[in-house]
C-alpha positions as CSV (number, residue, x, y, z in Angstrom):
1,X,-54.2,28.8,-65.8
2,X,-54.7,27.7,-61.9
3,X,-52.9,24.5,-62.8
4,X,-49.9,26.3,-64.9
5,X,-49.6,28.5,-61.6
6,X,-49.4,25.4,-59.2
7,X,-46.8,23.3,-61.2
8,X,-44.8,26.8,-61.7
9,X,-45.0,26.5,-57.3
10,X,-44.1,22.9,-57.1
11,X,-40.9,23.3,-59.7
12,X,-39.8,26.0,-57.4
13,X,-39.6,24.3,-54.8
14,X,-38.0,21.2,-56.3
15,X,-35.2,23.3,-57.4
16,X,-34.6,25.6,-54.2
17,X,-34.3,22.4,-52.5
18,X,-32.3,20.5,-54.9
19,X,-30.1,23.8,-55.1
20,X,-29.7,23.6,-50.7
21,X,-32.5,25.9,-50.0
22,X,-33.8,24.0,-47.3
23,X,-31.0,22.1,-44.8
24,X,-31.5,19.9,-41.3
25,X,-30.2,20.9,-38.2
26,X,-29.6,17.5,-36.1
27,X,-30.2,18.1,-32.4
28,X,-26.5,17.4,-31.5
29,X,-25.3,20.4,-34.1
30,X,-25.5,23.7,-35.1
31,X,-25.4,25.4,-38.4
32,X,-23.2,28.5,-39.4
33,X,-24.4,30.1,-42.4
34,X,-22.0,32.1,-44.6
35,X,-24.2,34.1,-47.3
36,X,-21.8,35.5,-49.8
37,X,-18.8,34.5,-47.5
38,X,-19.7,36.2,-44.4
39,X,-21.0,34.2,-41.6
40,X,-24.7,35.5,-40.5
41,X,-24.2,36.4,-36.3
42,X,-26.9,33.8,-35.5
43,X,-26.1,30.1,-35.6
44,X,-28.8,28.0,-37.0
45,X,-30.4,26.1,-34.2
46,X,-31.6,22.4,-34.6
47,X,-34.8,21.8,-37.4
48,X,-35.7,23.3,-40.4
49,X,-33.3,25.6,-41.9
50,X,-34.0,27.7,-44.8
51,X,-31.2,29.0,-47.3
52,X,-31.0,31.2,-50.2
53,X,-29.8,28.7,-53.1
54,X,-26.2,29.9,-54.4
55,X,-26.0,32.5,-52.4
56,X,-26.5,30.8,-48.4
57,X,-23.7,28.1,-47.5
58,X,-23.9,26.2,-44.1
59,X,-21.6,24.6,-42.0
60,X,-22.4,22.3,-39.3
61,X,-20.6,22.0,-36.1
62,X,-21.1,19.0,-33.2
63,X,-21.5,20.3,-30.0
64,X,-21.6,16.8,-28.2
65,X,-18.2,15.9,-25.6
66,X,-15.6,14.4,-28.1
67,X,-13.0,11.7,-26.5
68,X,-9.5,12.4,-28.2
69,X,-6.8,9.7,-27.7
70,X,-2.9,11.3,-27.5
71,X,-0.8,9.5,-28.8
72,X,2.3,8.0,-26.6
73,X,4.9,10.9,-26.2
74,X,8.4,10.0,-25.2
75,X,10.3,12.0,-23.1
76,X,12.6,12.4,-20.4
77,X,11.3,13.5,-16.4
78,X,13.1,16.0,-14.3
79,X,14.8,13.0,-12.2
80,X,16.7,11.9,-16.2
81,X,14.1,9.1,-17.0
82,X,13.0,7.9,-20.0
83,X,9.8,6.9,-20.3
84,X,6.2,6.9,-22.6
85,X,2.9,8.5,-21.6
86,X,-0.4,8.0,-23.1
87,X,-3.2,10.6,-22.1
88,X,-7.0,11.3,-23.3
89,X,-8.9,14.6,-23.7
90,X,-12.2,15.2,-23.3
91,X,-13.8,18.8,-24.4
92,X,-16.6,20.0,-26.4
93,X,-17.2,23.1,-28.5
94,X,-19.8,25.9,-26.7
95,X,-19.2,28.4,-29.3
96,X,-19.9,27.4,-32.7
97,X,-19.3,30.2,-34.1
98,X,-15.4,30.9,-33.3
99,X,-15.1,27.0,-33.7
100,X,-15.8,27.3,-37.1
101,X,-14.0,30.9,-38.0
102,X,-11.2,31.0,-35.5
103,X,-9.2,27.6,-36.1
104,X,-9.2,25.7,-39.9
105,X,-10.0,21.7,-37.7
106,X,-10.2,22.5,-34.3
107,X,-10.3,18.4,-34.0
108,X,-6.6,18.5,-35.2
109,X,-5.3,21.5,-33.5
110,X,-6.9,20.3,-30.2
111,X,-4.9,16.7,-31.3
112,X,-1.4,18.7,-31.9
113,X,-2.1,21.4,-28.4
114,X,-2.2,18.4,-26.6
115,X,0.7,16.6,-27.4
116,X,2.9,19.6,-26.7
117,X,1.3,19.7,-23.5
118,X,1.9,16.2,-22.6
119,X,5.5,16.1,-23.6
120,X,6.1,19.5,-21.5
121,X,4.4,18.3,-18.5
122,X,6.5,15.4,-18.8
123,X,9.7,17.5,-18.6
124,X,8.5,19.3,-15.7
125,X,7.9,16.1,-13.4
126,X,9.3,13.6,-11.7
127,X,9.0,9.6,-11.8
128,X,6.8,9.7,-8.4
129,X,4.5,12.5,-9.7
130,X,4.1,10.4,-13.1
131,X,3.1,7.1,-10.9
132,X,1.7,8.7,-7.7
133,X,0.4,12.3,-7.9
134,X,-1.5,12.2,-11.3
135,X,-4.4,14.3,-10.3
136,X,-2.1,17.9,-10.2
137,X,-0.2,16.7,-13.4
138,X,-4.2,16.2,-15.1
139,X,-4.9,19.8,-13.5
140,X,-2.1,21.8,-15.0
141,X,-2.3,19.4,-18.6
142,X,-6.0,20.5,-18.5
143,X,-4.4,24.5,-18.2
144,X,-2.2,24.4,-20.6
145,X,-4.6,23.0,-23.3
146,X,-7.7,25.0,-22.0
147,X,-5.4,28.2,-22.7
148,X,-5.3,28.8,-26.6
149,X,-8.7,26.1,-27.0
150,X,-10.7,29.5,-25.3
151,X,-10.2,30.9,-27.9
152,X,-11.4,28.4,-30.5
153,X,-14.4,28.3,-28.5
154,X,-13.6,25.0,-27.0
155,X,-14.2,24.0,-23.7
156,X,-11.8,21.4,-21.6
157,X,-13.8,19.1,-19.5
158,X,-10.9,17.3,-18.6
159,X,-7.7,15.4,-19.3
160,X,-6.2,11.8,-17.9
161,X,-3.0,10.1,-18.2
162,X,-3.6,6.6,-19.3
163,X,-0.6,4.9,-19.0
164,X,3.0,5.2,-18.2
165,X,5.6,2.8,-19.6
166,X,9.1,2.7,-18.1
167,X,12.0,1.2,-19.1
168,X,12.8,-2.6,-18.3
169,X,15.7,-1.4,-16.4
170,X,14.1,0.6,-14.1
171,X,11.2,-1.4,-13.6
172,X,13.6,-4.2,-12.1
173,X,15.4,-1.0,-10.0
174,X,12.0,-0.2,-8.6
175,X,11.1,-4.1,-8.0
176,X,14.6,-4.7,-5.9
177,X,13.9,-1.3,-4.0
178,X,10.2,-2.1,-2.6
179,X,11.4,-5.5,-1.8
180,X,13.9,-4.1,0.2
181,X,11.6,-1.4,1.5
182,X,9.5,-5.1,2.8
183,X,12.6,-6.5,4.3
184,X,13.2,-3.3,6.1
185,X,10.0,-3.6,7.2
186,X,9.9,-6.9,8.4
187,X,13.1,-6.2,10.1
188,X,12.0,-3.4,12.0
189,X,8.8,-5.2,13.4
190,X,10.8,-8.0,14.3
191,X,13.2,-6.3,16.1
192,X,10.8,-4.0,18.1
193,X,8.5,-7.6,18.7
194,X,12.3,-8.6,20.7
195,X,12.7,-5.3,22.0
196,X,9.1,-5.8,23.7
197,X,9.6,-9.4,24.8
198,X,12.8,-8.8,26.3
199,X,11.3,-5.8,28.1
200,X,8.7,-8.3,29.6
201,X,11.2,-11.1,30.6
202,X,13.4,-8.4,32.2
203,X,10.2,-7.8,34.3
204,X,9.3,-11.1,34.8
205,X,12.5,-12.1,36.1
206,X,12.6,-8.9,38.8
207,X,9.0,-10.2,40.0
208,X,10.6,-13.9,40.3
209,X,13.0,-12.4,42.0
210,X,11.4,-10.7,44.6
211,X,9.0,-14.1,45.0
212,X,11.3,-17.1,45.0
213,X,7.7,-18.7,45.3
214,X,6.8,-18.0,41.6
215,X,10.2,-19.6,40.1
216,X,9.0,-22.7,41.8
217,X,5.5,-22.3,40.4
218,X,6.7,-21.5,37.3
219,X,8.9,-24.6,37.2
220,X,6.2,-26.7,37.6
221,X,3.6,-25.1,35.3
222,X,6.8,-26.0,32.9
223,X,6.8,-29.6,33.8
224,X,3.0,-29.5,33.3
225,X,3.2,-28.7,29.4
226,X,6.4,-30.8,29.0
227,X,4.4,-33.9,30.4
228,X,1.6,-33.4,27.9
229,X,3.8,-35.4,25.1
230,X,3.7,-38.6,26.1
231,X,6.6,-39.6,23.7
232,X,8.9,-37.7,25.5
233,X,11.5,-37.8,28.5
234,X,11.3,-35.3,31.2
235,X,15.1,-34.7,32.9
236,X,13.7,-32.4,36.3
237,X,16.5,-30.3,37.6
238,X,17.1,-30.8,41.5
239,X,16.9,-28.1,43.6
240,X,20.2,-27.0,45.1
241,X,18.8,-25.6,48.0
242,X,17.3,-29.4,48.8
243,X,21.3,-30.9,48.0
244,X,22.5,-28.5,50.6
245,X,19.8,-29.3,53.3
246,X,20.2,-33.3,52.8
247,X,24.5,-32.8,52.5
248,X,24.3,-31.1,56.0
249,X,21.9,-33.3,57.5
250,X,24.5,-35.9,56.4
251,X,27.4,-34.5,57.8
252,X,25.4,-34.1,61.4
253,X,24.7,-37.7,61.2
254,X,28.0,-38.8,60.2
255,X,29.1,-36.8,62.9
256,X,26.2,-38.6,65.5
257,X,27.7,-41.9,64.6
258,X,31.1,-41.0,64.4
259,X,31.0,-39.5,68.3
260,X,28.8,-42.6,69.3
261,X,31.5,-45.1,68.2
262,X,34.3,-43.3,70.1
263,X,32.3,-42.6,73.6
264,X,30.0,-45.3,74.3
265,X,28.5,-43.0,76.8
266,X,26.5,-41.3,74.1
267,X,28.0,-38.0,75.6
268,X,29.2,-35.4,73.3
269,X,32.0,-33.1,73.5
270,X,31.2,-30.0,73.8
271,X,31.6,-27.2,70.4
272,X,30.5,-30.9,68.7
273,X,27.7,-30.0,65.9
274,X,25.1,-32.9,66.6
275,X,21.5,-33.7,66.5
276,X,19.7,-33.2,69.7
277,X,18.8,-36.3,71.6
278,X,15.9,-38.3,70.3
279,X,15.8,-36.8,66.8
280,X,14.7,-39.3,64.4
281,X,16.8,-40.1,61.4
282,X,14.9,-41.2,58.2
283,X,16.1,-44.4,56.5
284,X,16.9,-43.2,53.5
285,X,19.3,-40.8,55.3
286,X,20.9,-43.9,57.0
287,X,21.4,-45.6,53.8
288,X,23.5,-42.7,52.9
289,X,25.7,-42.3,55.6
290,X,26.1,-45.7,56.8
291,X,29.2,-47.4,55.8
292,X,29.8,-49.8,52.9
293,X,31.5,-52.9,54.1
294,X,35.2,-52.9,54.3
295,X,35.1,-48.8,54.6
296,X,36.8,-47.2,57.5
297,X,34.8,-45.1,59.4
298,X,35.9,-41.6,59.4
299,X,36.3,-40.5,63.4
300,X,36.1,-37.0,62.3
């Protein structure tokens, strides 16, 4: 009788759990039970779950973050460009209940929200806001599919624009325009670089100016690096101050031996320019003003 009684137990439980009486909750799920095809208010948490065969049915629902890839959508910007964008969604579902009543595969309508999205938020930018200002476009593509996911119980973590492709075209437009944007740039600096040395030579020159001194010093700091090569010829350029001051000494000794040759007294006339008495006269400057042979001698 005792043993009758204990197989009686252990077929009964065979067949409630063959029949579903007893389910696992994974730690990443949760369980809506519909008994007779209205869901019970309390979600079955992870474990054990017990269910009335025939009558309890169960439906499990992930909670974990899902990554959803969007498709490329092709569309034209604000500006009249055409181009492809590729974006990813992350959310996860915090009320398992209304994700497993309100919406038939929230997976898919999450898919279809999101590709609307992306194609309207395409039509709404620009070129620049598509290559430069991505964080406000993933801010309001994150709005517009948080909206009707609230009520699927879904929550948006957040969305990202993976990858923008533009036409051959106008990726050649926009490689010509930043490499004139360069040249502009290396323009500018070069000009302002001869704006600012010309400013300092204009000021160097106004010292020299005021300090005849430093043109000389500066002629031969000159000569200095020039006689560094040794392969090379160095032309100086003669002072003209230094021609003028050896051409009149010249023409006062011309005029010395002119006046000698017509008054053997050594006197001179008076208003006559001449060196004083005694001045001595360097060879070299006799060399110049002595006369070749078969010259006449100038009495002036």
């Amino acid at each position: 009788m005792f043993f009758d009684i204990l197989y009686g137990i252990i077929g009964f439980l065979i067949a409630w759990v063959v029949l579903g009486g007893a389910r696992v909750v994974n730690q990443v799920e949760r369980g809506i039970v519909f008994r007779f095809g209205r869901a019970l208010p309390a979600p079955r948490r992870p474990g054990l779950a017990i269910l009335i065969p025939v009558v309890d049915r169960m439906k499990k629902v992930n909670v974990q973050i899902v990554t959803m890839p969007v498709p490329a959508q092709e569309g034209i910007t604000r500006d009249n460009v055409s181009v492809k964008v590729d974006a990813v969604v992350y959310f996860r579902v915090v009320d398992p209940m209304k994700a497993a009543i309100e919406v038939e595969d929230y997976l898919f309508a999450v898919g279809q929200v999101a590709q609307t999205s992306l194609r309207s938020i395409i039509g709404k930018s620009e070129l620049d806001d598509l290559l430069c200002n991505r964080e406000r476009l993933h801010e309001g593509l994150e709005l517009m599919i948080d909206s009707p996911a609230i009520g699927w119980g879904i929550h948006i973590d957040r969305v990202e624009i993976k990858d923008v492709q533009l036409p051959e075209t106008m990726k050649r437009s926009m490689s010509r325009q930043a490499e004139a944007e360069r040249e502009r740039r290396a323009r500018v600096i070069t000009a302002d670089g001869e704006f600012q040395a010309s400013r300092k030579l204009a000021d160097a020159a106004g010292i020299m100016h005021d300090t005849p001194g430093a043109m000389q010093l500066r002629l031969l700091q000159t000569v200095v690096e020039v006689a560094a090569e040794r392969n090379s010829t160095l032309v100086m350029p003669f002072p003209v101050e230094m021609l003028r001051f050896f051409d009149r000494m010249a023409g006062a000794v011309s005029k010395s031996v002119a006046a000698k040759g017509s008054a053997p007294t050594g006197a001179a006339s008076p208003g006559q320019d001449s060196l004083p008495a005694g001045t001595p006269v360097p060879e070299s400057l006799r060399d110049l003003v002595r006369p070749r042979e078969g010259e006449p001698v100038d009495p002036t």
